[in-house]
C-alpha positions, 0 to 999 in steps of 0.5 A: 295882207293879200300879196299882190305880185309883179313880175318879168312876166307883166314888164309888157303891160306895165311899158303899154300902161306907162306910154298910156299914162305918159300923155302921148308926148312924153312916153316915146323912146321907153322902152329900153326901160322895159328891157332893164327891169325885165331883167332884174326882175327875172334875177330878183323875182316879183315885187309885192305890190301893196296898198299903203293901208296894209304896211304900219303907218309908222313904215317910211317910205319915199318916192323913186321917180327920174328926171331929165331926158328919156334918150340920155337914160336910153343912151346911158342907162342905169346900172341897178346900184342907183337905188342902194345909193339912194337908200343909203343917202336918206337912212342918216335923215328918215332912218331905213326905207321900209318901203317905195312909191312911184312919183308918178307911175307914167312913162319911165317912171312907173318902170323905175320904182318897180326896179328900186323895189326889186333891188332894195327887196321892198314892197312897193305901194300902190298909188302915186303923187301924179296919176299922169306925167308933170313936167316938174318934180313938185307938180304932185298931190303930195304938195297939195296935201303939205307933205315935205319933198326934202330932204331929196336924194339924187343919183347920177348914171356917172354916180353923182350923188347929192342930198338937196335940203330946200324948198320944192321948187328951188330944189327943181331948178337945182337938180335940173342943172345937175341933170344936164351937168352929169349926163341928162338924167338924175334917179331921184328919192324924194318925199320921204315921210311915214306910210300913215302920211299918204292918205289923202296925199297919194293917188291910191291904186295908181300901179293897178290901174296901169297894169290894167290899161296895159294889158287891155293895149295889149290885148289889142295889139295887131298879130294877136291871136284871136280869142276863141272862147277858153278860160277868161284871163281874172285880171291877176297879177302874173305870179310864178306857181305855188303862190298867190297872185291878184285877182281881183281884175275883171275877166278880160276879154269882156263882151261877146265872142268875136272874130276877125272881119274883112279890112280886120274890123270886128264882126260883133252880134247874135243873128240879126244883130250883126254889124261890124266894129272897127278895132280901134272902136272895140278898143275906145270902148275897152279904154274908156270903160277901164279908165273913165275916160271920153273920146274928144273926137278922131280922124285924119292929123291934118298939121303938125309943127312947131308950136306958136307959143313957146313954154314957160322958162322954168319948165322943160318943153318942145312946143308942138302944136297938133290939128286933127279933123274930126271925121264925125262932126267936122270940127278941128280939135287943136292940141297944144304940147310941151314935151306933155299934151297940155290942152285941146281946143274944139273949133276954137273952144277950150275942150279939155286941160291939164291936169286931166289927162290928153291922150293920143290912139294912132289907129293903124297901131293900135298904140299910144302915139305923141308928135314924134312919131306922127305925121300929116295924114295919120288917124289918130283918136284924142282921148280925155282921162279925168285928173284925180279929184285933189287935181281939180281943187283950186290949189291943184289947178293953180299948181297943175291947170293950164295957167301953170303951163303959161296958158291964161285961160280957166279949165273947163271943170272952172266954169261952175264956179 
């Protein structure tokens, strides 16, 4: 089994992959997440990140991830016991957990696994059941595949704890309301099975790639040093001296050499061939080549405000809707978001969906945006990252498509069928 490493060293990464993946809307205010499991991290050491084909398929295994409001964890965050009451609560049903998942490794959730690993020294497996954020608990490919979400355990930051035995989406109405009754946040385990049951139901490689992404946001960020040429980083896991870290990641930075131009644009190019290369462009492209992703459009936001379509009852949501110019084609690229960036309309033509994910650049920052922190007026670039293929079957664009999100309209990946 080649040993993969995460630690206190790649917390920054994993917060720029997990705001990325988070769909803009739904990554904002996450970083106290990063603050806590740097420091378990530092306290326990690395977590082994594995693929599910490395442990016995007999190994079981369950799905950490949280639910509720990203500023109630802030303003009454975890401890770090919430794991072990976890563990504890499952043993009697599914026997010892001999390793975790992340449910869906994105936004807090892509940090909270990787502390329920550390604390309960297990492994953590590379993949996820949702690739970005869903609004609800069962929105994954783990329901698709048929595996079960019960028994599910949960645990409160005032440590509440209950076992819920019921069907995937009653067990979402019940534990919301527990949520909101003990302090807007539950830390969940749910989807227990055995390591051999993940193929064709988990997302594999879902907690490399965040890293990966992470690290080419970081790269970019502004008051960076500029690279002079030295030793390429190899795409590894940090790893602390002596032991044997990942490298099967591509040399970063790629490209040529660069350095910084006037108004901090990129001066790129061997004599004759020079020209000048925004940093928001150098950083599209990097994106895009990590990610597989297609930049709809970019320019100024030209409205942002509440939403004329409200969400759907059962799912939580603050409707907003977004305008952004396209400087290049002039076109007017309409965003819907409920508390998730759900669909993106091209002068009026349904561009990209949910399940594929909807992305937003602020320019100025060189960093992941959503409406809370947008104004009139900013630049931003929307970027669209293709869904896991099981999203785009029939049953996973009825679970997760844009008629799931009350939205009757068919996702453009329908139009050939």
């Amino acid at each position: 089994m080649s040993e993969r490493l995460i630690t206190a060293a790649d917390v920054p990464a994993l917060l720029a992959g997990a705001e990325f993946f988070s769909t803009s809307a739904a990554g904002e205010g996450i970083d106290f997440a990063g603050v806590w499991l740097g420091d378990i991290l530092a306290h326990t050491g690395p977590v082994s990140l594995v693929a599910a084909g490395d442990l016995d398929p007999g190994t079981a295994c369950a799905a950490i991830g949280a639910m509720g409001s990203t500023t109630a964890m802030a303003e009454l965050p975890p401890s770090g016991d919430e794991p072990a009451v976890l563990a504890r609560s499952l043993e009697g049903r599914c026997g010892p957990l001999g390793a975790v998942l992340p449910l869906n490794a994105a936004s807090v959730n892509a940090l909270f696994p990787v502390a329920a690993a550390a604390l309960l020294g297990l492994p953590l497996i590379d993949c996820d059941g949702m690739g970005r954020v869903f609004p609800l608990i069962h929105q994954t490919t783990f329901e698709l595949a048929g595996l079960s979400l019960a028994p599910m355990a949960a645990v409160s930051a005032g440590y509440d704890s209950l076992l819920l035995e019921t069907g995937s989406a009653r067990a979402e109405r019940l534990a919301r309301v527990v949520a909101q009754s003990a302090g807007g946040w539950l830390l969940c385990a749910l989807y227990p099975t055995r390591v051999g049951e993940l193929a064709g139901a988990a997302i594999p490689g879902s907690m490399s790639r965040v890293l990966e992404v992470g690290r080419v946001l970081l790269a970019h960020a502004p008051g960076r040093p500029a690279w002079t040429g030295g030793p390429a980083w190899t795409g590894g896991l940090a790893h602390p001296p002596g032991r044997p870290g990942w490298t099967g990641g591509p040399a970063h930075p790629p490209g040529p050499p660069w350095e910084t131009g006037e108004a901090g644009a990129f001066q790129e190019g061997g004599p004759g061939q020079r020209g000048v290369v925004a940093p928001h462009e150098r950083l599209l492209a990097e994106l895009t080549a990590v990610t597989g992703a297609s930049v709809l459009g970019g320019g100024r936001l030209v409205e942002i405000g509440p939403s004329v379509r409200q969400a759907a009852a059962l799912f939580p949501g603050n409707p907003v809707g977004l305008a952004v110019h396209d400087h290049d084609s002039g076109r007017l690229i309409r965003i819907e978001a409920h508390n998730e960036l759900i669909l993106a309309l091209s002068d009026g033509s349904l561009a990209a969906a949910v399940p594929d994910l909807l992305c937003l650049l602020d320019r100025g920052t060189l960093r992941m945006t959503g409406p809370g922190r947008l104004t009139a007026g900013d630049l931003v670039d929307v970027l669209v990252v293709p869904a896991a293929p099981l999203w785009h079957t029939i049953p996973g664009l009825a679970l997760g498509g844009p008629g799931a999100f009350g939205f009757p309209l068919r996702h453009p990946k329908e139009a050939g069928r």
